[in-house]
C-alpha positions in Angstrom: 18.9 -22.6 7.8 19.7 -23.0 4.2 16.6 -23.1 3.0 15.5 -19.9 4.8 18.5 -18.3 3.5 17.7 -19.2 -0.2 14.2 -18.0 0.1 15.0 -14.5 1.7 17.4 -14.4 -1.4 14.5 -15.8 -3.9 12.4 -12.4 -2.1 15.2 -10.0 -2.6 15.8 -10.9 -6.2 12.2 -11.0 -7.3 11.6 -7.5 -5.6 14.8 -6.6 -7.9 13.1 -8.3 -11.0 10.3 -5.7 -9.8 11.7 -2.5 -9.4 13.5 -3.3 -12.7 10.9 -3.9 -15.2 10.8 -2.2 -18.4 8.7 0.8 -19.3 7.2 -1.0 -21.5 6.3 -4.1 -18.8 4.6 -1.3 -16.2 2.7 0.0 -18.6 0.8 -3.0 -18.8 1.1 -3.8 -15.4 -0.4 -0.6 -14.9 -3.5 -1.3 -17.4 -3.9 -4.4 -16.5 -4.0 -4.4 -12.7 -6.7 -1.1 -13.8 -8.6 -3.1 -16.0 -10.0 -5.5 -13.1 -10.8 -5.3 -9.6 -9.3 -8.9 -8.5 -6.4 -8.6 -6.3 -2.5 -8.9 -7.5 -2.3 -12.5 -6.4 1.4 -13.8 -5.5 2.6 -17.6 -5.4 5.4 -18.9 -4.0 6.7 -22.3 -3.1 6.7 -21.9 1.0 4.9 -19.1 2.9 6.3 -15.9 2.9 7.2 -14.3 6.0 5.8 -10.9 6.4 8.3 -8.8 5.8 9.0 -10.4 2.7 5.4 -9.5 1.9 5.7 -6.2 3.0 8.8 -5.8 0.8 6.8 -7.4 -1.9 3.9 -4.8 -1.6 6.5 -1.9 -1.4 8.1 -2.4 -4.8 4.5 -3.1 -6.3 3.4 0.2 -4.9 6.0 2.5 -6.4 4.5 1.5 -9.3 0.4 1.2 -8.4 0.7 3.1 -5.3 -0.5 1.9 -2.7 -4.3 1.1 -2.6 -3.6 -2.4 -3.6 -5.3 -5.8 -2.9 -3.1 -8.9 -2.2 -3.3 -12.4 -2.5 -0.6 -14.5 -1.5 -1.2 -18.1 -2.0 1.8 -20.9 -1.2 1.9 -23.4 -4.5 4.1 -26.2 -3.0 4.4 -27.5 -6.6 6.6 -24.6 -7.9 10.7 -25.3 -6.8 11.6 -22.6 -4.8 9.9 -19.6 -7.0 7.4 -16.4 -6.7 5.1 -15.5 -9.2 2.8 -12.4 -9.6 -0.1 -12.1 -11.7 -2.3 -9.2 -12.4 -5.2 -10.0 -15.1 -3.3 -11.7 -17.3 0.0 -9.6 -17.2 2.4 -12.2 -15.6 6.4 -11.6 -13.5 7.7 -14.8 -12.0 11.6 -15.8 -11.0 12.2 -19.1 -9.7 15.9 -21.0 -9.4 14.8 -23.1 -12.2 14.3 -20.1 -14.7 17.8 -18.7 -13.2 20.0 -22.0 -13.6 18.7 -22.2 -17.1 19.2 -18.6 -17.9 22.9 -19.3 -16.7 23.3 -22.5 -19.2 22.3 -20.8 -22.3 24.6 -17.7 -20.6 27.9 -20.0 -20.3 26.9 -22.0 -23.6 26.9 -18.8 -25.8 30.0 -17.4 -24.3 31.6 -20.6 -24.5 30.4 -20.6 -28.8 31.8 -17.2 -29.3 35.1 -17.8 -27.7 35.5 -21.2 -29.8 34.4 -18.8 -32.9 36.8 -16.5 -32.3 40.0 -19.5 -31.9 39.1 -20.3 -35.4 
């Protein structure tokens, strides 16, 4: 149970990660998924359920539209992750990336504060 709960949540937040991509990021999105015909392939680390697909293909769309090509693939080497790549232009989250983002979070709030005792 878990482990289905952590991956819906991996899902929700890489659809966020999605949605909130610079202009800058769908712009090349844009030209690169334009610039080739291959399919927007998406990896995971277990099989997405379809409506995590679907939810995947809906936030892709609202910036492609919608006549796009899908490939998800399951990479049981990745810990508990999604990737998407589109000719070379690249989005991933995993838990990994997150946990990591939060270290270097706590370990500069944790520098400043000792800054400002001094």
């Amino acid at each position: 149970m878990a482990s289905t709960d952590l991956e819906e949540q991996s899902v929700h937040v890489f659809i966020k990660k999605i949605k909130a991509i610079t202009d800058k990021d769908k712009k090349q999105f844009i030209s690169a998924f334009h610039s080739d015909s291959a399919p927007i392939k998406v990896k995971s680390a277990y099989d997405l359920a379809e409506k995590d697909q679907k939810g995947i293909r809906s936030a892709i769309a609202d910036i492609l539209g919608d006549e796009v090509k899908y490939e998800f693939k399951t990479d049981r080497k990745m810990i508990s992750g999604i990737e998407l790549a589109a000719n070379g232009y690249k989005l991933s989250w995993s838990l990994a990336a997150y946990v990591n983002s939060l270290e270097k979070s706590v370990a500069t709030t944790i520098n400043k504060t000792h800054q400002a005792v001094k």
